[in-house]
N, C-alpha and C positions, 0 to 999 in steps of 0.2 A: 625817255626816262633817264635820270642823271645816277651818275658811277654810286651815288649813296642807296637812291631808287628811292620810292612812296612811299609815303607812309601805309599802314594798312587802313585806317581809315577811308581814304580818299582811294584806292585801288578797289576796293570795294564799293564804294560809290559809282566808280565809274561803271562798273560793270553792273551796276543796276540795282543790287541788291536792298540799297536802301541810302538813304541821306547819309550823311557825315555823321549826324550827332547821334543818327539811332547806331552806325557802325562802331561810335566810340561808346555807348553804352552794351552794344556787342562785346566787344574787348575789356571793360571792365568787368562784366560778366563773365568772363571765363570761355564765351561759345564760339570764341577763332583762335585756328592753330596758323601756326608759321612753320612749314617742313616736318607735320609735326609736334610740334611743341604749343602748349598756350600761350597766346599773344597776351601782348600786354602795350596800354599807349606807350607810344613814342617808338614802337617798333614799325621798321621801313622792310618796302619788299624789294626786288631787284627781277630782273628777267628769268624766269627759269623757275623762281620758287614759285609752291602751292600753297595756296590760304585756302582751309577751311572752316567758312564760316555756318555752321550747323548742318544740314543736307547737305551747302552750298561745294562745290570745289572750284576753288577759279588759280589754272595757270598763268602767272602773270607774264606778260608779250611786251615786248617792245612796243615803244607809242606810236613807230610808224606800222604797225602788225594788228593795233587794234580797231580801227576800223573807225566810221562814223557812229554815233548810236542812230537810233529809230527815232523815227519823233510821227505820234499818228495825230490828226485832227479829227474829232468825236462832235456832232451836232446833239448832245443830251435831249433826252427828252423828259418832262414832267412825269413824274413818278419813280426814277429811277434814283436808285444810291449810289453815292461811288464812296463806296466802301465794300472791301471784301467778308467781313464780318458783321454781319445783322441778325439778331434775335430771332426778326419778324420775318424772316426769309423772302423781303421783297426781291424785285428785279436789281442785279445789279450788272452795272456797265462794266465791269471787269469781263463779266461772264461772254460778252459778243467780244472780244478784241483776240486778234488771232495770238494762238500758242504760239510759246518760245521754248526754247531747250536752253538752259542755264544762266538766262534772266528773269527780270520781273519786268511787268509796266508797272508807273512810276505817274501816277496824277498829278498833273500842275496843276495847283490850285482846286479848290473842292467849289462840288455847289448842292444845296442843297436839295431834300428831296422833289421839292414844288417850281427850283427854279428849272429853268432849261437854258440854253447855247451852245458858246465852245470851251470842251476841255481840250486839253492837250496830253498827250500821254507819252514816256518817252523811257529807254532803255538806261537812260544815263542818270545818275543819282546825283553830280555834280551838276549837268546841264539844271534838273530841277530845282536845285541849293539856290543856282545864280537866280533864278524867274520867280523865284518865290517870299525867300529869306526876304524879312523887313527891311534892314539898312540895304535894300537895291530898291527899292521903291518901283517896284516896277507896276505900271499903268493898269486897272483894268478897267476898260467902259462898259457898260450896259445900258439895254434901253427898259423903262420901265412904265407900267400898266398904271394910275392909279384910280382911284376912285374919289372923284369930285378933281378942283384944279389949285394949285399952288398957288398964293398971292406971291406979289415982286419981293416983300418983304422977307416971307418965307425962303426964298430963292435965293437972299442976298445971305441971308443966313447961314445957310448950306455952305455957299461959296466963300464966305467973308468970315464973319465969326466963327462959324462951328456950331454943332448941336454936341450937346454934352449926354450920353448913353452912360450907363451905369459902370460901363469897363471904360469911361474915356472919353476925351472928346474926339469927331470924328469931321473931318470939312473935305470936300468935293474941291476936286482942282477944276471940272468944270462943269456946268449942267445948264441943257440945251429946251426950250418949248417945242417941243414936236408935234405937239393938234393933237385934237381927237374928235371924235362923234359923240355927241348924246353924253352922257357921266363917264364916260373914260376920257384918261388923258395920256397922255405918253411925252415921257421926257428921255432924253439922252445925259448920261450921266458918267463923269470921269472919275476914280480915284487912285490913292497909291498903296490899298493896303488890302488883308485878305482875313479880317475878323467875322466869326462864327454869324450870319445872316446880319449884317452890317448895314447893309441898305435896306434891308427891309425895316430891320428897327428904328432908323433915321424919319423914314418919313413914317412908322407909327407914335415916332416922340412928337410929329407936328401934327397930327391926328390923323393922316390918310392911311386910305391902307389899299397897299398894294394890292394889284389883282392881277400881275403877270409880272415875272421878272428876267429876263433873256440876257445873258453874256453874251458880246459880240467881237472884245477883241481884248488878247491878252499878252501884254509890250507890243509886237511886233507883228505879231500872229492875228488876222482877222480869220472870220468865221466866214467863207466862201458861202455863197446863197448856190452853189450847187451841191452842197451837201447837207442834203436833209436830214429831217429829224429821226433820229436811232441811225444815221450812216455815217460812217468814216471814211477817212482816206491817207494812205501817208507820205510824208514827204520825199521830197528825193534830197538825193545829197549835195546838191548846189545851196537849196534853201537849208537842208537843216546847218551847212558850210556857212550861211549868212548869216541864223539864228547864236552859232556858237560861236561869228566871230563880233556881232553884235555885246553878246552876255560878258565878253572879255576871253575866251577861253579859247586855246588853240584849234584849228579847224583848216584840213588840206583835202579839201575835196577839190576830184578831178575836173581836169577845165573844161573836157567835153559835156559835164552835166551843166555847170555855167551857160553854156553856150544853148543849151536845150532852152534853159527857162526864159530866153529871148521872146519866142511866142509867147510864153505864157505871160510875161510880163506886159506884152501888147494887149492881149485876152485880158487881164485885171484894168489894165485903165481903162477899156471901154467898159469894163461895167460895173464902174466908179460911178458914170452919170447916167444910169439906169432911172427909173422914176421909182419912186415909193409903190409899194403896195396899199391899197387901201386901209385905213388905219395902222398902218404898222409901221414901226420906225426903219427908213433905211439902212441895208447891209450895205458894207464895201465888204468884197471877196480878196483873198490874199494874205499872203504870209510879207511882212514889211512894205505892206502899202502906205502904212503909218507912221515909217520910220524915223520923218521927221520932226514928229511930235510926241515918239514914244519912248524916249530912252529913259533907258534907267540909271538912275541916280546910283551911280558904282560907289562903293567902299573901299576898303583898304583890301583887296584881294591879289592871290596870288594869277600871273602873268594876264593881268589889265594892264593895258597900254595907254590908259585914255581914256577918255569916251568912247562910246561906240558909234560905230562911223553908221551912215545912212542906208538902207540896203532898198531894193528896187522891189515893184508890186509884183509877184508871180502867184499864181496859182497853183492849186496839191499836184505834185507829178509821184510817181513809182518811184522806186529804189534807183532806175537807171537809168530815169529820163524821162520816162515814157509819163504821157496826162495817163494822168488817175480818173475812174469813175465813181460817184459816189458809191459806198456800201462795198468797194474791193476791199478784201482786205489781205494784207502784204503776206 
């Protein structure tokens, strides 16, 4: 943290509490103090002071004092919300993920009630800014279910012109024929963006209509085929070290956790050339198995160096190394 220190916004961020822009609308609102007093934008915190933001109290640490954040991988399953507020008082996946003492978890990326995959969920509000925010374009694939089969035409479409949806036009950076049985068919599909049921709308503007829709990898982050559906697992601090130095954002994790995800990274390439399941579209397992085709398109942000460099395939491990089992939770 530099002699001026953080802004409150982003101090707040970090420690989870919420995005950047819901923190600046915090602060305009009147609901954070500074020692104290009501915050106001453009005021920075330094080590030592307390921000309270409504319940919240967070003592602000030095940056080598604050630690990694959490980062968990979540297999959704169909029928679940992930929202903590619903009417209908369905199932929601907030509710299975282990308690914190003076954070929140933080969804990257939403999905709907019907679809299922990978979320990502994480302690850091910044970490989520970078994986989410539009101008980072960051990747997300899915394979999807439909009913009846795509012509070439349709598919050029997609990928080449764009399909025009009522909020926009929307074009696939890549989409793949993956087979099927009988009237289903499954495609593998790429894009760079996170609008409210996007792909499902896409292929009901060409008249199909889905009948399954699975997240399987999101930037850098695959959905491991050992964690099934309704189970979690979290990362350790090597990978979340390579996820946060991937997004731009500083990241000094210990080199003995590095050293750990050796096996695991051995573990992930073997079951890269796994076979397909019967009708179902291929998982690759792993956190940066994809690293060299998933990066994200950086913006003007603060301490990016660059692109982000390519990080190796490992597998969910504990907070300290140790493999994770699916459904542990940290």
């Amino acid at each position: 943290m530099s002699e001026q220190g953080e802004r409150l916004q982003k101090v707040l961020a970090q420690a989870g509490v919420g995005s950047r822009r819901e923190m600046e609308e915090w602060i305009s609102a009147g609901r954070v103090t500074l020692n104290g007093e009501v915050a106001t934008l453009g005021m920075r915190a330094v080590e030592g002071d307390v921000i309270r933001a409504d319940s919240r109290t967070i003592t602000v640490k030095a940056q080598a004092e604050q630690g990694l954040p959490r980062v968990l991988l979540y297999h959704k399953q169909e029928g679940e919300i992930v929202s903590r507020d619903d009417p209908e008082k369905r199932t929601n996946v907030f509710e299975k993920l282990p308690k914190l003492r003076g954070q929140k978890w933080i969804a990257i990326g939403r999905l709907d009630y019907n679809t299922s995959g990978l979320l990502i969920f994480t302690t850091s509000g910044e970490l989520a800014n970078r994986l989410m925010h539009p101008r980072f374009e960051v990747e997300r694939e899915y394979a999807v279910r439909v009913q009846g089969e795509m012509t070439p035409e349709q598919m050029r479409q997609m990928t080449k012109q764009g399909i025009e949806l009522e909020d926009g036009l929307v074009k696939f950076d890549k989409l793949s024929d993956e087979g099927g049985e009988g009237f289903n068919h499954w495609y593998r599909l790429v894009l760079r963006e996170g609008r409210n049921r996007v792909v499902r709308r896409t292929f009901e503007a060409l008249g199909l209509t889905v009948s399954r829709l699975m997240r399987v990898r999101f930037g850098i982050v695959n959905l491991p085929p050992s964690i099934k559906r309704g189970k979690m697992a979290e990362l350790g601090e090597g990978e979340v070290g390579m996820i946060l130095d991937w997004v731009g954002l500083v990241a000094e994790a210990p080199a003995e956790a590095d050293a750990a995800d050796e096996p695991a990274a051995k573990n992930a390439r073997s079951m890269a050339g796994k076979a397909p399941q019967r009708a179902e579209p291929r998982q690759r397992g792993g956190v940066a198995a994809e690293a060299g085709r998933a990066r994200p398109r950086q913006g003007k942000v603060e301490a990016d160096k660059g692109r982000p460099r390519q990080g190796k395939p490992v597998t969910p491990r504990g907070r300290h190394g140790h493999k994770t089992k699916a459904g542990v939770k940290g």
